[in-house]
C-alpha positions in Angstrom: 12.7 11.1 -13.7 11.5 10.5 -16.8 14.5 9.3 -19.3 13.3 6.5 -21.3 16.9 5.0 -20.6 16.6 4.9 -16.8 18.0 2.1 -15.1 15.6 1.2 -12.4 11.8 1.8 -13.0 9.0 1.0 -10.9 5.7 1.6 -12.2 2.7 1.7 -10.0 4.5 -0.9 -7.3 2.2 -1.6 -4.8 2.0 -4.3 -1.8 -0.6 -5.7 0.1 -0.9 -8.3 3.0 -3.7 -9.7 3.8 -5.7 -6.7 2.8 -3.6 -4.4 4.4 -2.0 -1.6 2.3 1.7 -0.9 3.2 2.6 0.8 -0.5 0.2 2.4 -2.3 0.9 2.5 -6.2 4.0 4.0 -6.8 6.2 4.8 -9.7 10.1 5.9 -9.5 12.7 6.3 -12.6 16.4 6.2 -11.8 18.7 7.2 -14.2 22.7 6.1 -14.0 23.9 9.2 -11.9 20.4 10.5 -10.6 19.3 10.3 -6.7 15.6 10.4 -5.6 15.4 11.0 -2.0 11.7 9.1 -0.7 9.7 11.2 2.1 6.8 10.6 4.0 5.6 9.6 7.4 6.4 6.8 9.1 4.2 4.0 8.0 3.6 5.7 4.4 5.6 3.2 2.8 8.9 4.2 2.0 10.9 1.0 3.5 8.5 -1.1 2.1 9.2 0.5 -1.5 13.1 0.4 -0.7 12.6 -4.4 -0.1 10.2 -3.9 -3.8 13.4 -2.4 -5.4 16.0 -4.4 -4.4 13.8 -7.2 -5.0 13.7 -8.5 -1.2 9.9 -7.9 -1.2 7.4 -9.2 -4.6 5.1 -6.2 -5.2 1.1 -6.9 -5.4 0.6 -5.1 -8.7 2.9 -3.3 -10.8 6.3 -4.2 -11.9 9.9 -3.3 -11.6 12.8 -3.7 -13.8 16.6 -3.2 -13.9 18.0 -2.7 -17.2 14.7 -3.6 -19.2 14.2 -6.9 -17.3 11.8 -7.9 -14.8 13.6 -7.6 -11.0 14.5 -11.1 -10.0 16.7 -11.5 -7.1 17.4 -14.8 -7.7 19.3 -13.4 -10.6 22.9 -13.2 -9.6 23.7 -10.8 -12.1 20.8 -8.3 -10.7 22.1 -8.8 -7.1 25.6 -7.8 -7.8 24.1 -4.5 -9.6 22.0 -3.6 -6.2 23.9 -2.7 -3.1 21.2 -1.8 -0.3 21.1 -1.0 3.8 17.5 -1.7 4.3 18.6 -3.5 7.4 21.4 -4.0 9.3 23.8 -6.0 7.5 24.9 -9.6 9.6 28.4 -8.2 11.0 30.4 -11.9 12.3 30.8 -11.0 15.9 34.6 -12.8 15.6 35.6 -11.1 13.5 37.0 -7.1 13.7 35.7 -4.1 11.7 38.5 -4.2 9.2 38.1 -8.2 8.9 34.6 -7.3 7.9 35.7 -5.1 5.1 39.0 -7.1 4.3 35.9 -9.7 3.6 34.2 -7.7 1.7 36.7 -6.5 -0.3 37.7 -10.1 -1.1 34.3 -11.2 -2.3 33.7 -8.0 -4.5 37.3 -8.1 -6.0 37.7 -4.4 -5.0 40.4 -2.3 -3.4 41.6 -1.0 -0.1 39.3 -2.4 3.1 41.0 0.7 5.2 39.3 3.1 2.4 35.4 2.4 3.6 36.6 2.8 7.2 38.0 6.2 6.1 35.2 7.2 4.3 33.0 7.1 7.3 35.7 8.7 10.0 35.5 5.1 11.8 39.5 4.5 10.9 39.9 4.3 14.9 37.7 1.3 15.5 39.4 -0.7 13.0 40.4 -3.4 15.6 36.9 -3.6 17.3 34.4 -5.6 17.1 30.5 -5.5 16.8 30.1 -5.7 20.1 32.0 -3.3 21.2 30.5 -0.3 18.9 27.7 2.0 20.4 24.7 2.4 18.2 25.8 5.4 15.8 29.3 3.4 15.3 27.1 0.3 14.3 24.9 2.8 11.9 28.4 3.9 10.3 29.9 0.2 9.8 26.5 -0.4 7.9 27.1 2.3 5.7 30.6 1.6 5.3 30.3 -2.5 4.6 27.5 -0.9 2.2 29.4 1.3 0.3 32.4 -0.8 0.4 30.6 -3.3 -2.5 30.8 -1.8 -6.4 27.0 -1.1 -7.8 25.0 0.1 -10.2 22.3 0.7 -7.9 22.3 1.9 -4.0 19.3 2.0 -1.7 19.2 3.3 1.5 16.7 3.3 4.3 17.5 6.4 6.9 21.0 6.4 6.4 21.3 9.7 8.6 19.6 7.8 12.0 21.4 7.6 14.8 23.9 10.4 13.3 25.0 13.6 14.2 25.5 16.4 12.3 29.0 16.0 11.6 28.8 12.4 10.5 25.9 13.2 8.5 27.8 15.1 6.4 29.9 11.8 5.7 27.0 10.5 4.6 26.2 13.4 2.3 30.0 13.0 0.8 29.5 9.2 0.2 26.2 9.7 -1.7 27.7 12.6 -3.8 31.0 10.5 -4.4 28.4 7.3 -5.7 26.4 9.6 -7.8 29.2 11.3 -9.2 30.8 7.8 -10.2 27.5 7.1 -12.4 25.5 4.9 -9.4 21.7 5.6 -9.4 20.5 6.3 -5.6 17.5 6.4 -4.0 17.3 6.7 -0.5 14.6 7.5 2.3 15.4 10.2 5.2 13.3 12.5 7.2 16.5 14.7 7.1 15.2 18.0 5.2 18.9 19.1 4.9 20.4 16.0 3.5 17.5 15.4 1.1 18.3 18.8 -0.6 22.1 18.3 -0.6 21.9 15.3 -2.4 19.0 14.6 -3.8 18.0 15.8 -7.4 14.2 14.7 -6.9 12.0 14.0 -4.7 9.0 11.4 -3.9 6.5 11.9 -1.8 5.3 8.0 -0.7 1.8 7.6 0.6 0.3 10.4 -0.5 
């Protein structure tokens, strides 16, 4: 990626904690419409660089912008831009799946609720709640409270986990669907299959 008019850029992030290196220095371009897929082994980095970009972790050295200005996620307008699932998102265990959304929906301004359930095949479960999902529902309510939220900017960490191969193709939909609408993705996966379906680049972290 290298548009000057990109609308994320990291150049040469890096983070380190008390002399420990958990990103080495690392620079990624997204462009409106473009999707970066981020491999590497476990430990190389790659959810570490996902909290730098949505501004959840401060980098050590380097810098990040959105737009041309510095990443600031006490910037209102920057959060609204970034829609991420770096970790699970706080479900209210009161309240049922399509509550959640209806939620969502209401804070964002944006459509149908039912629509995010639908895009994840999770329609059925709208009248359960958290509790009651097994670990690959739970793993498709995250993606579907994430993608329920309008963007600029979507970050994912392992969206495919806990997923068969079915439902990862849901996943593969969703990410097409958000590039095709002009959102700049970058997202990290040790799924081979999903990275090349989607993906238009890819970075190798911690090498």
């Amino acid at each position: 990626m290298t548009d000057d008019s990109a609308l994320l850029v990291a150049e040469q992030v890096a983070v380190a904690i008390d002399g420990f290196t958990l990103l080495s220095p690392t620079s990624l371009r997204l462009g409106s419409g473009s999707c970066v897929a981020l491999r590497g082994a476990n430990g190389a980095g790659k959810t570490t660089l996902l909290r730098v970009l949505a501004g959840r972790l401060r980098a050590t050295a380097g810098s990040v912008t959105l737009a041309g200005v510095p990443l600031d996620e006490r910037r209102s307008d920057q959060r609204a831009a970034i829609a991420a699932l770096i970790e699970p998102p706080t479900l209210y265990p009161d309240l049922t799946l399509r509550d959640q959304l209806t939620l969502i929906s209401a804070a964002w301004g944006v459509g149908d609720p039912d629509q995010a359930l639908r895009r994840f095949g999770i329609e059925a479960l709208h009248e359960r709640f958290p509790h009651e999902l097994s670990s690959g529902q739970r793993q498709l309510v995250s993606l579907a409270v994430t993608f329920a939220r309008p963007c600029s900017v979507l970050l994912l960490d392992e969206p495919e986990q806990r997923l068969d191969p079915d439902r990862r193709q849901l996943v593969a939909a969703a990410i097409l669907e958000a590039r095709d609408r002009g959102v700049a993705v970058a997202f990290a996966t040790h799924d081979q299959r999903l990275a090349e379906r989607v993906a238009q680049a890819e970075l190798a972290v911690g090498s």
